[in-house]
C-alpha positions in Angstrom: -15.0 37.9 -11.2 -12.0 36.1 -11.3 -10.4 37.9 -8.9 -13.0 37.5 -6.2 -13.3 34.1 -6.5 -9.3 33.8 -5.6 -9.9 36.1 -2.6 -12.1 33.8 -1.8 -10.3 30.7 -2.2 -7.3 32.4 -0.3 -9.0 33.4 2.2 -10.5 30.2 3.8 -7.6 27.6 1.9 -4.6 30.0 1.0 -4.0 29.2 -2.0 -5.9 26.0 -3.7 -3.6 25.0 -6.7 -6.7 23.8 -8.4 -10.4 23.3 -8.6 -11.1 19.9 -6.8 -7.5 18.9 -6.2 -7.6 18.7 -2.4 -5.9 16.1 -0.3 -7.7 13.6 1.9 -5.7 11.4 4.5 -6.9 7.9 5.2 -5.5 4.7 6.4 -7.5 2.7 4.1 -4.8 -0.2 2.5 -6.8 0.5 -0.9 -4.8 -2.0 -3.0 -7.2 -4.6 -0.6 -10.7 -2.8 -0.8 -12.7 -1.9 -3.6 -15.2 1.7 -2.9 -18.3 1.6 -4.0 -20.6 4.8 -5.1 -24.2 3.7 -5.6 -27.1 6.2 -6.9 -30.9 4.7 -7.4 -32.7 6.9 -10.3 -36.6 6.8 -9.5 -36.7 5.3 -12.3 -35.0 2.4 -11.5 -31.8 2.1 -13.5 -29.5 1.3 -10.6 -26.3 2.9 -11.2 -23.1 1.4 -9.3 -19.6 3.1 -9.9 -16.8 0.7 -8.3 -12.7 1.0 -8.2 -10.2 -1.5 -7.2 -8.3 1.3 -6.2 -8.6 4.8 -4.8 -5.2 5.8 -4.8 -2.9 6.5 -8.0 0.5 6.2 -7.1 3.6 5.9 -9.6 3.4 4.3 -12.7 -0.1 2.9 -11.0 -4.0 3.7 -11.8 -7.3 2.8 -11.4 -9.7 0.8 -13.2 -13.1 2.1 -12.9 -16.6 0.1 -13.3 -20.0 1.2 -14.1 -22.5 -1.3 -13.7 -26.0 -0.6 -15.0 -28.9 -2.0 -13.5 -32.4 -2.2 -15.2 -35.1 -3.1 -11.9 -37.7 -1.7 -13.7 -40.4 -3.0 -16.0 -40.0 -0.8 -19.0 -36.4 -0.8 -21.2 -33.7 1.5 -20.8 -33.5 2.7 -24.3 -30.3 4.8 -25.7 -28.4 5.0 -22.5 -25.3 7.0 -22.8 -22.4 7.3 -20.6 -20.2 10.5 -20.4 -16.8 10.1 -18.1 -15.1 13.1 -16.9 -12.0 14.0 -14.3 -11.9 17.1 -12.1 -8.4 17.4 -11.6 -5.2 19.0 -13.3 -3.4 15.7 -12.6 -5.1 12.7 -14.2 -5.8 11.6 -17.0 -8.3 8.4 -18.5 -6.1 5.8 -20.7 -6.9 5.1 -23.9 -7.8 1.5 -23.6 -11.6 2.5 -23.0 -13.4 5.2 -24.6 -14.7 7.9 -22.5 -18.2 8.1 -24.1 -19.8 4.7 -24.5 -23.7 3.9 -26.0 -25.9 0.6 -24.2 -28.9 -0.7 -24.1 -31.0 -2.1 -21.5 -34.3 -3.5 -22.9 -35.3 -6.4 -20.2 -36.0 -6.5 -16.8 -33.3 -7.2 -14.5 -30.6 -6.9 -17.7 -27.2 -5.1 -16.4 -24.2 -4.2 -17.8 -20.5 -3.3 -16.9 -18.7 -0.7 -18.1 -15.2 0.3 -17.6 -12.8 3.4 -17.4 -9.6 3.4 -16.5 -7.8 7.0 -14.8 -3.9 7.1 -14.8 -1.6 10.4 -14.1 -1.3 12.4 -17.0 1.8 14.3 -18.7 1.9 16.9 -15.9 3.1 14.7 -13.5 5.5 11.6 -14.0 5.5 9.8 -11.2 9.0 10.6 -9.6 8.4 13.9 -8.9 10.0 14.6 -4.7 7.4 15.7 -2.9 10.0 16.5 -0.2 11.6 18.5 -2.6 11.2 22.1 -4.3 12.8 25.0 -6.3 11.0 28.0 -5.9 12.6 31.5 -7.1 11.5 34.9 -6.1 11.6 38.2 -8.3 10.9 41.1 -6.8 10.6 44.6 -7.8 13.0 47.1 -6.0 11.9 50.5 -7.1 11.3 53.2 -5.1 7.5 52.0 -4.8 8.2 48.5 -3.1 9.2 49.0 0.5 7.0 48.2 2.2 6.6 45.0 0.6 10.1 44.3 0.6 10.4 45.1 4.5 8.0 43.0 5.3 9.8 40.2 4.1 12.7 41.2 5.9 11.3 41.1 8.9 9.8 37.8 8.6 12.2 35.5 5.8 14.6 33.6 7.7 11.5 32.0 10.1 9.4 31.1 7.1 11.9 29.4 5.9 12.8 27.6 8.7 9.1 26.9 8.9 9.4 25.3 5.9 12.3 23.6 5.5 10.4 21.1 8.5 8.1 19.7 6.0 9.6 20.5 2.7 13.4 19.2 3.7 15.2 19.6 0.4 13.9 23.0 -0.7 15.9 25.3 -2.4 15.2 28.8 -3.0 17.0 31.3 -5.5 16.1 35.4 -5.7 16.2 37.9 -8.4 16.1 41.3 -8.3 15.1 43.7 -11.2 14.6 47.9 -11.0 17.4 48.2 -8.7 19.7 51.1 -9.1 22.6 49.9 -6.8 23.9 48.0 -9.1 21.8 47.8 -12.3 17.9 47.7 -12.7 18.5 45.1 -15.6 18.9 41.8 -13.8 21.3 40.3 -16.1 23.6 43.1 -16.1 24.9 42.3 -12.7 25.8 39.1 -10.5 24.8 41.1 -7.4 21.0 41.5 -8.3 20.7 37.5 -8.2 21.4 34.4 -6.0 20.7 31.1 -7.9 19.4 28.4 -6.2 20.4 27.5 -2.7 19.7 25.8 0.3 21.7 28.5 1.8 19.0 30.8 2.8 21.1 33.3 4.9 22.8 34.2 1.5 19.1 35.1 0.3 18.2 36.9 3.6 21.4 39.1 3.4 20.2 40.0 -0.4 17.0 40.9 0.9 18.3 43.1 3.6 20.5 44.8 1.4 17.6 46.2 -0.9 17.0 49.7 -0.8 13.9 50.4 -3.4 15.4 53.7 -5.0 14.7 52.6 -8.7 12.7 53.4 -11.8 12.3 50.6 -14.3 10.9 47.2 -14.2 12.6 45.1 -17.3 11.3 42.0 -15.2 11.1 40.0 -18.5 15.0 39.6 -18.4 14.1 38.5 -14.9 12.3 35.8 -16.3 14.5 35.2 -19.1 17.6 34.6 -16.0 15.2 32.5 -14.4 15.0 29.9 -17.3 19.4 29.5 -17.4 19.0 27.8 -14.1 19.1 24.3 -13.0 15.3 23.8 -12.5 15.3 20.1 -11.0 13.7 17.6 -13.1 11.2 15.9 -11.1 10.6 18.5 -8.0 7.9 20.7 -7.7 8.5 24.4 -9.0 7.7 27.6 -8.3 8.6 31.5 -10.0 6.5 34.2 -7.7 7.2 37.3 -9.2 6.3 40.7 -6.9 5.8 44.1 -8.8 3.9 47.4 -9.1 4.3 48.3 -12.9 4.2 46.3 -16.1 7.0 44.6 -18.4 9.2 47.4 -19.1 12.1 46.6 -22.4 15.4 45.0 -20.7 18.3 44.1 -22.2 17.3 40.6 -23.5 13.4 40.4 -23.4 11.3 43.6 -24.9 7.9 43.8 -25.2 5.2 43.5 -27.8 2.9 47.0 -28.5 -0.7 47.3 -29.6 -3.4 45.1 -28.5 0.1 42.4 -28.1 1.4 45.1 -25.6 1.4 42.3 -22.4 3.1 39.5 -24.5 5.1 40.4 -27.0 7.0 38.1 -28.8 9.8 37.3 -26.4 8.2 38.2 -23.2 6.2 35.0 -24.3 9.1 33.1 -25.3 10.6 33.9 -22.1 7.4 32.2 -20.2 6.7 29.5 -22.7 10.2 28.3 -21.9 9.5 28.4 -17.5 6.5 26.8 -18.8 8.0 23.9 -20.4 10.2 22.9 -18.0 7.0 22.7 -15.8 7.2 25.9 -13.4 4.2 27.4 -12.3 4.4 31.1 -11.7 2.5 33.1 -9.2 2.5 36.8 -9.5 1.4 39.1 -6.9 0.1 42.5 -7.7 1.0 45.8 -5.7 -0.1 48.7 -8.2 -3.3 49.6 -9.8 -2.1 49.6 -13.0 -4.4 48.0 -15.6 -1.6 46.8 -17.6 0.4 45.0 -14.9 -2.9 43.4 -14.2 -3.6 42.5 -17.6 0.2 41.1 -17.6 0.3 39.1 -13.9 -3.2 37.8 -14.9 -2.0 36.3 -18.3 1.5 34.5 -17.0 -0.2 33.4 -14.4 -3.1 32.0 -16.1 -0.3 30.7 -18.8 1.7 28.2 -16.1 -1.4 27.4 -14.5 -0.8 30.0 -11.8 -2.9 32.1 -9.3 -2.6 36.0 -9.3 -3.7 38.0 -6.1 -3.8 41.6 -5.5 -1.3 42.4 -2.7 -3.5 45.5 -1.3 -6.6 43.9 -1.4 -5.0 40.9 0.6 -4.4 43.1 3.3 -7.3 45.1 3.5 -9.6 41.5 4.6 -10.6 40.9 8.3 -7.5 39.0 8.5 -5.0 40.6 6.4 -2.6 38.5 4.8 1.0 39.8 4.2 3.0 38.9 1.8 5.5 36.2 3.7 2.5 35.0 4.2 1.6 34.0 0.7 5.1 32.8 0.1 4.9 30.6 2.8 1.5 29.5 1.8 2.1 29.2 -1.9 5.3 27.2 -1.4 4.1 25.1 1.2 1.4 23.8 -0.8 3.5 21.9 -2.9 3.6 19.4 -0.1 0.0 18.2 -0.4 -1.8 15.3 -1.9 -4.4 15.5 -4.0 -7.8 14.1 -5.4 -9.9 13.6 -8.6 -13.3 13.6 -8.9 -14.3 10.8 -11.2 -17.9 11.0 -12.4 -19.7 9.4 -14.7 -23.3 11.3 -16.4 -25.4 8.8 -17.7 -28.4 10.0 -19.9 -31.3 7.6 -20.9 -34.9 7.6 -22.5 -37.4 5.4 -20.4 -39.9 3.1 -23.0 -43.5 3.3 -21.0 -44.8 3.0 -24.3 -46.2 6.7 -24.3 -44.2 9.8 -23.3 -40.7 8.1 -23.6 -39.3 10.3 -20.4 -35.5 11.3 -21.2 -33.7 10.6 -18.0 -30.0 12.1 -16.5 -28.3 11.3 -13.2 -24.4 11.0 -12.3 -22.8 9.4 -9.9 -18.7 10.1 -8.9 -16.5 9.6 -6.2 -12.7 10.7 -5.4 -9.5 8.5 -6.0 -6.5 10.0 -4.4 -3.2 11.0 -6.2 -0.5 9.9 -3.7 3.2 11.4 -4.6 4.0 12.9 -1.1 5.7 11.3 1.7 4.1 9.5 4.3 3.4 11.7 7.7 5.4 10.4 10.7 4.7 11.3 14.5 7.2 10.9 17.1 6.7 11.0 21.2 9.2 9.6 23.1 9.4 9.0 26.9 12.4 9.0 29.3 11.6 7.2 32.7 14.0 6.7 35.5 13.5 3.2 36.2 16.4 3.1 39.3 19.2 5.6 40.0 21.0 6.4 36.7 18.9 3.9 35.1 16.9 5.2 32.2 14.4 3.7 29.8 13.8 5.6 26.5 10.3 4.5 24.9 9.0 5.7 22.0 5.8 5.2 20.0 6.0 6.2 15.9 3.1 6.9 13.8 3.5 7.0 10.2 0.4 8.1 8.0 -0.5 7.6 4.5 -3.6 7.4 2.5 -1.9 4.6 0.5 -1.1 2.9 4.0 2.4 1.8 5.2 4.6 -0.8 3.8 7.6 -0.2 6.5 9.1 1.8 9.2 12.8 1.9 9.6 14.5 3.3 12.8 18.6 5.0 12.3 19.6 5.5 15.6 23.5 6.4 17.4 25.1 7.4 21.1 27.9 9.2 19.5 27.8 13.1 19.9 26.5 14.5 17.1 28.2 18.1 17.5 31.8 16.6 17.8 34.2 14.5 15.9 34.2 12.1 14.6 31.4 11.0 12.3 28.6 9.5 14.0 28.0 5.5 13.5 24.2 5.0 12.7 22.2 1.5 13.7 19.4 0.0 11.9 16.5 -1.1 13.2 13.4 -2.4 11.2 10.6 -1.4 13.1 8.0 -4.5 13.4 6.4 -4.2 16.9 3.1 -2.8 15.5 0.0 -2.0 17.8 -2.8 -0.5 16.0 -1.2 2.3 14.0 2.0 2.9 16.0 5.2 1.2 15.8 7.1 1.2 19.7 10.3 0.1 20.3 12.7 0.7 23.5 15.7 1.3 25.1 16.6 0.1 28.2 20.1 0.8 30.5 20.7 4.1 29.1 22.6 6.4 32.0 21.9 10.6 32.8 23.8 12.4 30.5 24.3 10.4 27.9 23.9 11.0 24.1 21.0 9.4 22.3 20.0 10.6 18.5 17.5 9.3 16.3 15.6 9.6 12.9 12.9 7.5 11.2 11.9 6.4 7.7 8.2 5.3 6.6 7.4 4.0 3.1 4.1 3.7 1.6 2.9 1.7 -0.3 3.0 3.8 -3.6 6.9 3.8 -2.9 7.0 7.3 -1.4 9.5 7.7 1.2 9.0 10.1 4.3 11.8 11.0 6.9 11.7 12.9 10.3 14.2 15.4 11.8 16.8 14.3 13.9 15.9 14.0 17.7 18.9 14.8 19.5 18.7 13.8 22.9 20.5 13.7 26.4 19.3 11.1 28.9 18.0 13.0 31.7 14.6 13.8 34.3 12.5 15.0 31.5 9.2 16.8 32.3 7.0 17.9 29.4 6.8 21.4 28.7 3.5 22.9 27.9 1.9 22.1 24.3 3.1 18.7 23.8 1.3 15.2 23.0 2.1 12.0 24.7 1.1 9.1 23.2 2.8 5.5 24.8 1.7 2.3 25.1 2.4 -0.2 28.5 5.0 -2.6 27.8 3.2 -5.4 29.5 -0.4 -5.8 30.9 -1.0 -4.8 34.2 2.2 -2.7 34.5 2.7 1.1 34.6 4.3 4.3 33.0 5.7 7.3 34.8 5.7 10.6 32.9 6.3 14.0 34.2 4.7 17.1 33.4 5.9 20.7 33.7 4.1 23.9 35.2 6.8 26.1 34.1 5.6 29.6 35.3 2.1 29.0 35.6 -0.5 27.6 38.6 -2.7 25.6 36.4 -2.5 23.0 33.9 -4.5 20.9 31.6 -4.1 17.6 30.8 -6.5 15.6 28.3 -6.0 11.3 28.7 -7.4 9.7 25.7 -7.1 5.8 26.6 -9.7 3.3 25.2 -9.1 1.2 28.5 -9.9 1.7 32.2 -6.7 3.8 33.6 -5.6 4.4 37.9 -3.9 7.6 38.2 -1.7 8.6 41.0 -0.4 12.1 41.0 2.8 13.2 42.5 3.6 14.1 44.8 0.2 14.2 45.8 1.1 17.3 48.8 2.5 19.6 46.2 -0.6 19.3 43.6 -4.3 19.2 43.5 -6.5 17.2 40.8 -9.8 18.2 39.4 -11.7 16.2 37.1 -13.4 18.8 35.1 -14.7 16.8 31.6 -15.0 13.0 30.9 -17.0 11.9 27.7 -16.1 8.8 26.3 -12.5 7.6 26.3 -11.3 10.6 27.3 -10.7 13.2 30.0 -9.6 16.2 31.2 -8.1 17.4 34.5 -7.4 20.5 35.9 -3.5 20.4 38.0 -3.0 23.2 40.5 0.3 23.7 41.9 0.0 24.3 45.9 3.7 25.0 46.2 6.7 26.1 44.5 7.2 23.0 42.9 6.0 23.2 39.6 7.1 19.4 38.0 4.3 17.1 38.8 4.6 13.0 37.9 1.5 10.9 36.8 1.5 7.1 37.4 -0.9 5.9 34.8 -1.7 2.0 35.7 -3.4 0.4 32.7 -4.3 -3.8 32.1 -4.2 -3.6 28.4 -0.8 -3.9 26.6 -2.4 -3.4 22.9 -4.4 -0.1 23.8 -2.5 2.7 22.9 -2.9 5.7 25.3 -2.6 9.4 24.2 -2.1 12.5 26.8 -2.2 16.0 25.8 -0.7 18.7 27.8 -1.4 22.7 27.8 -2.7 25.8 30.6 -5.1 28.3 29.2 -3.7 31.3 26.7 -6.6 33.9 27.7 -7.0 36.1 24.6 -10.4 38.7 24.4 -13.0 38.9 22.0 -11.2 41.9 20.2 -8.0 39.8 19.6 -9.2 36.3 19.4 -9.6 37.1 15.4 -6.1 38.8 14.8 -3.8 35.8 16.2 -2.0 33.2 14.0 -1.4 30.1 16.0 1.5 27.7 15.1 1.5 23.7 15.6 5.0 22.0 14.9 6.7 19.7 15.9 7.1 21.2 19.7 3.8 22.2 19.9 0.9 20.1 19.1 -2.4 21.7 21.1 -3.2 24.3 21.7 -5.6 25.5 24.9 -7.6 28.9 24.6 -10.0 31.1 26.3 -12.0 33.5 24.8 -15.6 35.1 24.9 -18.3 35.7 22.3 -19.9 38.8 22.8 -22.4 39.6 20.2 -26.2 39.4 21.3 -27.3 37.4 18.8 -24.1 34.5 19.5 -21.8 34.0 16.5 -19.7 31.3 14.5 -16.4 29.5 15.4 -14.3 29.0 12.5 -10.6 27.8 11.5 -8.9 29.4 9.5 -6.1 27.6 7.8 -2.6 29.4 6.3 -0.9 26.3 5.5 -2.3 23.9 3.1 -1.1 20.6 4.6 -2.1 21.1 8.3 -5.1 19.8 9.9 -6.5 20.1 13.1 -9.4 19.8 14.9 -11.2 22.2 17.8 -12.9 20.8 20.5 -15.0 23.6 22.4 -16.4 23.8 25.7 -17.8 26.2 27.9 -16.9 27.9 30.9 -18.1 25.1 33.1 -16.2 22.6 31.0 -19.7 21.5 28.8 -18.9 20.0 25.9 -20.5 22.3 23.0 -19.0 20.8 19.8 -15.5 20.4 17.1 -15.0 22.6 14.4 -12.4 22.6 11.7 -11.6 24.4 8.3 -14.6 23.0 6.8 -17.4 22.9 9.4 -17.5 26.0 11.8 -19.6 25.6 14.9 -22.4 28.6 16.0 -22.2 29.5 19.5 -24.2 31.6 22.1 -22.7 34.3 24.1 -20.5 33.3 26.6 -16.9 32.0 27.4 -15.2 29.3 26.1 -12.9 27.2 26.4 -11.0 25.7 22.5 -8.7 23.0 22.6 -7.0 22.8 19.5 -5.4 19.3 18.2 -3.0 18.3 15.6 -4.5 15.9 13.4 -2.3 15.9 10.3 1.5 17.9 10.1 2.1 21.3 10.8 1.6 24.9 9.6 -0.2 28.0 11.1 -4.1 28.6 11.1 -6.5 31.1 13.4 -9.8 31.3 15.0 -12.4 33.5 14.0 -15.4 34.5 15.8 -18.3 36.0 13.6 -21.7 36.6 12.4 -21.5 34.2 9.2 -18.9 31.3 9.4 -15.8 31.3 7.2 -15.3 27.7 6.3 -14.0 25.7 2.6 -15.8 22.8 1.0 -11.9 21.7 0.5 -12.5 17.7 1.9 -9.0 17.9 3.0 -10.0 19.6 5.9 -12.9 17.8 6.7 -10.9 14.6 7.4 -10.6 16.1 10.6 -14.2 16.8 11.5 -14.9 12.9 13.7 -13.0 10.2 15.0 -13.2 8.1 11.7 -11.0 10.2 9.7 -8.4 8.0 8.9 -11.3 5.4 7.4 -11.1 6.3 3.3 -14.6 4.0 2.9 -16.1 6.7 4.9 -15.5 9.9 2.1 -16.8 7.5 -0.2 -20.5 6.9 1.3 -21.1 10.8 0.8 -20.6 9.8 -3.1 -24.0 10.0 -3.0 -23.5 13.9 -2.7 -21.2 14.4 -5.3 -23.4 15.7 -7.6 -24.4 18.9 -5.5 -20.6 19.3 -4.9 -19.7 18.8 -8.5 -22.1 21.5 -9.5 -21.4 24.1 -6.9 -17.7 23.8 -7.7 -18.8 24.3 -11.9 -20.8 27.2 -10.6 -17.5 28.8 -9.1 -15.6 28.8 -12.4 
């Protein structure tokens, strides 16, 4: 049972560190507005459940109140309150008791309870959610090459991939049952590399195995594992890889009997990872009952997951084992929430039967250690000849909301002597959600770099790349997202647009104002409005020459509206490939525009299927004469008739990898992270907390699952 139900969970979430733990991003300044949950028994105890704050941040909390409402004519007799957390990483404080006894004998008498929820042990407050260690063990015997060349082919891009949103990761590797040099790990400097942020010292490891070996002592592995400098306050991961169970190393044997899968220092080697707070993940790739038995416990131990390697790879959409690493480690970049409920039992007086009565009522408060999100776009204009304007428009995110945006920019070459000098620049020119600040009198050709800070308000501190630019004509290349504001009303911005090799292009203008376009130049290009709903629209570009650079003039009145522009052609894919493709936003690309087709007679279900834990994006789907049909994201597919369609796919929230999956039955998670992304008003925290009225359903399904 239990491993279906992580099957399960990998398949629609890859990897869900725990039961109602999931991440919801808002904009909602929460130290300002108290939530509300409010549930009205038929019997008419009104039950209100309040917080003056729905995010827990460092050394923060929440203080919770229950007020209970009598509006009916007979007494409330022997209520009783029950408070509860889902969620591995808070805690109540003792300063209220978790079970408390009232009484509520005359009409319109109330009372007010309180809870308070605070992080617990497991997590301190400082912990770098930038930041991680993560080691890998793997086994080389002559039974792991395929698993081991699979990582070959694929390690240095994942961890390129994740060195974007995880910027101080390091990653160490150990190697046991490996007969080049010993198959004890300790016995030999060449079977490990400690931690590093040197990953091409790990890739050139991993190309050098050759699985040739017979023994799997991987409790010394783990054993090595615990000499190394695990960083305090950083997130950490073991994921241990391997066919056979525990054989007896050098330093750690094994215990026999009904103890056989942790013996005496087997578990000593553990408790110790344990301790000093790594998690360990362990990945199954033999049929053996004892490894299972083995992977199943450590895992369980640390507060794990454990997955069967084969059966991975035998789902609709296989999933490799880069793939998991990727996944696993990338999840320690999310944010999570709680579900705070509170049962309250009661016994009605009607003066005959006495009716017992039990409801609950709950709602989510947020556990924010993680950076903020920023998003960058920038614009070069030629304002005259060698004349250049650099704008650009920054969008932090944050469930806790902003506190400040800092801007480090320099002109010096960054890939020459000397030392660059960096400038300052305290970002206060705020419209809506986006800081913009310019540069004007820049010339072609010169050297322009930049990088930007955000701080929330829990004190978490997020930072982008660096943008290393020259000043030149810059066109926008296929699968980017504009967004700019006009400097002044009534005034205008020129941005260019690249065809590259293609005849068509898309572009979708979301502008909450009235916008003039003029396309040039207008003989080399043609313009068809094919969708407009609401703010936005979509036109179709045809190139009707060899020049393939096309400039839009957009003319706006309104300084304070902030516009956003989209930019893709079609990627055509069929029906037979549509569910086989991984699709990547990042940084470069941020939409995606595909065609496909359903079909089956009977129609089928759009769904998203998500490999990284932090990204969310949201599908808008049209037909094939640009109807609008509907969005879907991770948690809400969409059913569809035959035809073709057209997806547009759009970053909401950081990057990572997901697919699209056409089906019979959809393939979605109840994981609110994802749903965020399923309207406009994602970004309002109030709205998750109106559904509080169906928390109880989602409580109980999620009890049903463990």
């Amino acid at each position: 049972m239990r491993k279906r139900n992580i099957i399960t969970v990998l398949i629609f979430t890859l990897f869900l560190t725990s039961l109602c733990m999931n991440f919801m991003k808002s904009e909602a300044n929460v130290n300002t507005t108290d939530d509300v949950a409010v549930i009205e028994a038929k019997e008419d105890l009104v039950i209100t459940l309040e917080t003056n704050a729905t995010t827990i941040g460092k050394g923060g909390g929440a203080l919770v109140n229950l007020t209970l409402d009598n509006q009916g004519i007979n007494p409330a007799s022997s209520v009783q309150v029950d408070f509860g957390l889902d969620g591995e990483y808070a805690e109540f404080s003792p300063t209220y008791p978790v079970q408390q006894n009232v009484a509520l004998i005359n009409l319109g008498s109330s009372v007010i309870l309180n809870i308070e929820a605070i992080l617990n042990s497991t997590l301190t407050g400082e912990e770098q959610f930038d930041s991680a260690d993560v080691c890998l063990v793997f086994d080389s015997s002559g039974s792991m090459s395929d698993e081991i060349d699979s990582v070959k082919a694929g390690f240095l891009a994942m961890t390129s991939r994740l060195t974007q949103t995880i910027s101080n990761l390091r990653m160490g590797m150990i190697v046991y049952g490996w007969s080049k040099y010993s198959q004890y790990p300790t016995a030999s400097p060449n079977n490990y590399i400690e931690f590093t942020d040197d990953f091409n010292a790990i890739n050139n490891l991993i190309n050098e195995l050759t699985p040739n070996g017979g023994t799997e002592p991987w409790g010394d592995a783990l054993y090595l594992a615990n000499t190394w400098d695990w960083r305090d306050e950083v997130p950490k991961l073991l994921i241990i890889v391997g066919d056979e169970d525990c054989d007896p190393g050098l330093v750690v044997g094994v215990g026999i009997s009904d103890s056989y899968y942790n013996g005496t220092q087997l578990l000593n080697a553990v408790t110790n990872l344990k301790e000093k707070g790594v998690k360990i993940n362990s990945v199954i790739t033999g049929i053996s009952g004892i490894v299972e038995n083995q992977f199943n416990w450590i895992a369980d131990y640390t507060g794990g997951e454990c997955v069967n390697l084969e059966e991975m790879q035998s789902l609709p959409d296989p999933i490799d084992l880069p793939e998991l690493i990727e996944s696993w480690t990338m999840s320690l970049t999310r944010e999570f929430f709680v579900n705070l409920y509170a049962n309250v039992t009661w016994t009605e007086l009607d003066g005959g039967t006495n009716p017992v009565h039990e409801t609950q009522v709950s709602m989510y408060i947020i556990i924010d250690l993680a950076p903020p999100s920023i998003q960058v776009s920038y614009i070069i204009t030629e304002e005259s000849v060698n004349d250049f304007t650099l704008d650009l428009t920054i969008t932090p995110k944050d469930p806790s909301g902003i506190l400040s945006a800092s801007l480090y920019w320099t002109d010096d070459d960054l890939n020459n002597p000397p030392e660059p000098t960096w400038h300052f620049v305290s970002l206060t020119t705020k419209i809506g959600d986006s800081y913009i600040e310019s540069f004007t009198g820049l010339t072609e050709g010169q050297n322009f770099s930049f990088y930007v800070t955000a701080l929330d308000n829990m004190s978490n501190l997020g930072i982008t790349n660096i943008y290393n630019l020259t000043i030149q004509y810059d066109p926008k290349p296929f699968g980017i997202t504009v967004e700019f504001l006009f400097i002044s009303d009534d005034s205008n911005k020129t941005i260019s647009f690249d065809l590259d090799t293609q005849m068509n292009g898309y572009l979708w203008i979301d502008s909450e104002q009235s916008l003039t376009l003029e396309f040039l130049p207008l003989v080399d290009f043609n313009t068809q409005l094919v969708h407009q709903e609401g703010n936005y629209s979509i036109y179709q570009i045809t190139a009707q020459s060899t020049n393939k650079k096309v400039s839009i003039k957009f003319y706006g009145d309104i300084s304070s509206s902030a516009i956003k522009v989209q930019w893709d052609y079609i990627h055509i894919v069929s029906r037979t490939d549509i569910n086989h493709i991984q699709w990547t936003i990042d940084e470069e690309i941020t939409n995606i525009l595909i065609q496909s087709e359903v079909t089956d007679s009977e129609g089928g279900f759009l769904s998203v299927i998500m490999y990284d834990s932090q990204l969310i994006v949201r599908v808008h789907i049209y037909d094939s004469s640009w109807n609008k049909i509907g969005i879907a994201t991770a948690a809400e597919a969409l059913a569809l008739d035959t035809g073709v369609y057209y997806f547009w796919v759009e970053r909401i929230l950081r990057t990572g990898r997901f697919s699209l999956y056409i089906g019979s039955t959809p393939r979605t998670t109840d994981d609110p992270y994802w749903g965020v992304a399923s309207g406009p008003s994602f970004i309002v925290i109030t709205s998750i907390f109106s559904l509080s009225l169906l928390a109880l359903a989602v409580l109980r399904m999620k009890r049903r699952r463990k």
